[in-house]
LOZANU-299076 format. One record per residue (C-alpha): residue number from 1; residue in one letter; x, y, z. Coordinates in pm, 1 decimal, decimal comma, padded with zeros to 6 digits, always signed. Layout:
BEGIN
<node k="NUM" r="a" px="X" py="Y" pz="Z"/>
...
//
This chain:
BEGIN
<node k="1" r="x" px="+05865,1" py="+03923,7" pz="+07646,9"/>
<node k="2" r="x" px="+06060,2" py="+04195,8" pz="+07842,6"/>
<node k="3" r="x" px="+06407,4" py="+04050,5" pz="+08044,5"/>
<node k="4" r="x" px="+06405,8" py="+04252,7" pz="+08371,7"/>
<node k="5" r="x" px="+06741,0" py="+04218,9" pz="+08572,3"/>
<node k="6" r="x" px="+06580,2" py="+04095,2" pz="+08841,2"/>
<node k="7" r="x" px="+06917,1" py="+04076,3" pz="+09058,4"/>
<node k="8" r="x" px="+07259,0" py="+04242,9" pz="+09126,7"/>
<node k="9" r="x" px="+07619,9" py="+04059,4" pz="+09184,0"/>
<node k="10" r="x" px="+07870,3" py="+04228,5" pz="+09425,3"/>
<node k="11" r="x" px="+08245,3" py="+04095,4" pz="+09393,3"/>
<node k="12" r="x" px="+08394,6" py="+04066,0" pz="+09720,5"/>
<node k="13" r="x" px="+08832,1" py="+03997,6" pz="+09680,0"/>
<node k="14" r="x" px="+09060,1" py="+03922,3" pz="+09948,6"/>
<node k="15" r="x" px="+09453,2" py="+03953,3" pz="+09879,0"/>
<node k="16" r="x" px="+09611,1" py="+03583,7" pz="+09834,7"/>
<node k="17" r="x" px="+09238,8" py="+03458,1" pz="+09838,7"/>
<node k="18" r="x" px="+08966,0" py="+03330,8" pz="+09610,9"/>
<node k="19" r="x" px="+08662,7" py="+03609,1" pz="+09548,4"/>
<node k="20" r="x" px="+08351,5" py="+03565,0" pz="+09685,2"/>
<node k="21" r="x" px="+08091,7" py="+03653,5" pz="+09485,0"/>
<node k="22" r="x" px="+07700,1" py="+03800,5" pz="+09633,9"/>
<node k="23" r="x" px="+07385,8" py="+03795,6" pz="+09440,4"/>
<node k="24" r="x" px="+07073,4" py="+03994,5" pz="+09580,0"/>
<node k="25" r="x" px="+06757,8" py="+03867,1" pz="+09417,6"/>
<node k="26" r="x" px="+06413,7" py="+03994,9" pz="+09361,0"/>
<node k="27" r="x" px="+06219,4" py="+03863,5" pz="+09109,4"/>
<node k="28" r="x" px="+05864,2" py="+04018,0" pz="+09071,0"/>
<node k="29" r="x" px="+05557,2" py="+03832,5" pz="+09187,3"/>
<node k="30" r="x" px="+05230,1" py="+03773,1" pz="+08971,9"/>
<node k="31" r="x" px="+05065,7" py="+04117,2" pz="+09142,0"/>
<node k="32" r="x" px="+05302,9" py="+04306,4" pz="+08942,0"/>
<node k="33" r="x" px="+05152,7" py="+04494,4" pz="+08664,8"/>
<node k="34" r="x" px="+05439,4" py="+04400,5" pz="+08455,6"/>
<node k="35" r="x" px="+05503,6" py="+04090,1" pz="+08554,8"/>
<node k="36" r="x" px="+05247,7" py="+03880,6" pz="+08226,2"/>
<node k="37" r="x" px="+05510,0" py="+04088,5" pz="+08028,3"/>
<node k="38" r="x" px="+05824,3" py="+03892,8" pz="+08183,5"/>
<node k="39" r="x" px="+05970,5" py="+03562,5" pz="+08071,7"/>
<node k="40" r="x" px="+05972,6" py="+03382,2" pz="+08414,4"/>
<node k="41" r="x" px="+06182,4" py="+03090,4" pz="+08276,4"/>
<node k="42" r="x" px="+06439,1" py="+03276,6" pz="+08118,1"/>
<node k="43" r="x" px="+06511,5" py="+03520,9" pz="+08440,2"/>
<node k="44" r="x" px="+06576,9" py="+03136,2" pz="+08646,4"/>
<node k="45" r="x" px="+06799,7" py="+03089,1" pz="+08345,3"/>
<node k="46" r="x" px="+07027,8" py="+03384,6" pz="+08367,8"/>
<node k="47" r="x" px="+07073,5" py="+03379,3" pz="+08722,5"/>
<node k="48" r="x" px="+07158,0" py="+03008,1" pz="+08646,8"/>
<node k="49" r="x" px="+07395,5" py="+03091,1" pz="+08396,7"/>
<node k="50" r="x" px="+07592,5" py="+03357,1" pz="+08607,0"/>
<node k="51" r="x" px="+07612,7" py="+03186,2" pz="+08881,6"/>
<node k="52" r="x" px="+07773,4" py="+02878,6" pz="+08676,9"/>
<node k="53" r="x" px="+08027,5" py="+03143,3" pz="+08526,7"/>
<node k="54" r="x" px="+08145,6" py="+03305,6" pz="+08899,0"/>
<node k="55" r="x" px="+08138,5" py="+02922,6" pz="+09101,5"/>
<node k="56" r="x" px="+08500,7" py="+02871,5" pz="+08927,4"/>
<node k="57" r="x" px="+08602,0" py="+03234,9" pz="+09053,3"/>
<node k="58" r="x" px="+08547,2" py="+03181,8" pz="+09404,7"/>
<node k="59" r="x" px="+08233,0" py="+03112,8" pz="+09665,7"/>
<node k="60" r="x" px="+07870,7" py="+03220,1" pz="+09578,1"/>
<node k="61" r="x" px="+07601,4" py="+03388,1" pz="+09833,9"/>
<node k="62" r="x" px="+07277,6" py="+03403,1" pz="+09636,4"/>
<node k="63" r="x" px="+07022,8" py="+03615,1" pz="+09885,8"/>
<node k="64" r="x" px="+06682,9" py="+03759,7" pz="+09834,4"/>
<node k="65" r="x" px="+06319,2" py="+03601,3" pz="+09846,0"/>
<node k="66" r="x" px="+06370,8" py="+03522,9" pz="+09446,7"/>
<node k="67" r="x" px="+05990,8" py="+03542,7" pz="+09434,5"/>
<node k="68" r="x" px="+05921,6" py="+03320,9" pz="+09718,3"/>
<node k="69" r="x" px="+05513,1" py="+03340,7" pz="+09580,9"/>
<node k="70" r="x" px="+05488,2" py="+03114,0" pz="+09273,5"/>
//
């Protein structure tokens, strides 16, 4: 199975403030001809992950239709 980074993080600091961290997502849909190659699970389970590891840095905005289709 191929692991496509299926999303980018943009750090967003104020001075004497907490971060705020911004995650686009896009996570190909089933019409993709790449997308029987992709672990579906484990892309859910990254973006899981880093978004456990910046929540104790500061706010999270997660935005993108994250494959609104399946």
């Amino acid at each position: 199975m191929m692991n496509i980074l299926c999303y980018t993080w943009l750090k967003i600091a104020k001075p004497n403030d907490m971060s705020t961290s911004v995650v686009g997502c896009y996570i190909p849909h089933q019409d993709f001809d790449f997308f029987c190659c992709l672990d579906k699970h484990q892309m859910f389970a990254n973006l899981e992950d880093h978004i456990t590891y910046f929540i104790h840095k500061g706010g999270i905005i997660v935005f993108g239709d994250i494959n609104a289709h399946t």
